[in-house]
C-alpha positions as CSV (number, residue, x, y, z in Angstrom):
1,X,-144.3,145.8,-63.8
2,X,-144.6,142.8,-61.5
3,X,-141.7,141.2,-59.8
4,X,-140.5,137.7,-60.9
5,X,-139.0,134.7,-59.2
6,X,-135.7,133.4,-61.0
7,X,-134.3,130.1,-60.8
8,X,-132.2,130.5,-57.5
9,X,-135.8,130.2,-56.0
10,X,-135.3,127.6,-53.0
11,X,-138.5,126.8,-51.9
12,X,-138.3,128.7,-48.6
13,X,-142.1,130.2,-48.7
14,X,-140.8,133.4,-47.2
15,X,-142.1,135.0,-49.9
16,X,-145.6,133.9,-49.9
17,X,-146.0,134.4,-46.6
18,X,-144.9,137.7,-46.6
19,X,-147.1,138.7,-49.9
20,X,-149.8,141.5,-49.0
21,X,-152.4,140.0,-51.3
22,X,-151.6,136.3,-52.2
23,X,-149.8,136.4,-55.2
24,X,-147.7,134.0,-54.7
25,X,-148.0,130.3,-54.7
26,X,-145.4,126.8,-55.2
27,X,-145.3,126.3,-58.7
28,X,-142.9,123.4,-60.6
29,X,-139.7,123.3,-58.7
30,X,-139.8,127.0,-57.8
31,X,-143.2,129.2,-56.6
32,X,-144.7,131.8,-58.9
33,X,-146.2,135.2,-58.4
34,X,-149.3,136.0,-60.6
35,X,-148.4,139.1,-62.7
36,X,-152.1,140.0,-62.4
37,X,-152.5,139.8,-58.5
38,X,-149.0,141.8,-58.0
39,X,-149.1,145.4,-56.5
40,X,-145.2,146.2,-57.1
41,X,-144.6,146.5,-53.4
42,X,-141.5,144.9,-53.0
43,X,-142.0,143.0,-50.2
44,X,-141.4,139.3,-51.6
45,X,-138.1,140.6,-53.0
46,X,-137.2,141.6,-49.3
47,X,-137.8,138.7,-47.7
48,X,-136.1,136.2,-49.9
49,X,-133.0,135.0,-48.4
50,X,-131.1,134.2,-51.8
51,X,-132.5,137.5,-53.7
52,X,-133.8,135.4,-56.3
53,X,-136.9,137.6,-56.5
54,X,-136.6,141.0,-58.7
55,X,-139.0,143.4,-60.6
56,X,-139.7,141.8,-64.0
């Protein structure tokens, strides 16, 4: 199952930058990662400073 940014998303872009295959991108007030792009590595989840990523 792919991993999901909540609401405590701040905008940092750690996440994107971190992401292995670009599945992740600014969305409305918070970025998104596309369920169908996601490889369930974990590696946004560690890099966001407020923990607002987790696996959906």
């Amino acid at each position: 199952m792919a991993y999901v940014i909540g609401g405590g998303c701040i905008m940092c872009g750690s996440c994107a930058g971190e992401c292995p295959v670009g599945a992740i991108a600014e969305g409305d007030g918070k970025y998104e990662i596309n369920a169908d792009a996601c490889v369930d590595c974990g590696t946004c989840a560690g890099s966001c400073p407020v923990g607002a990523i987790s696996q959906g």
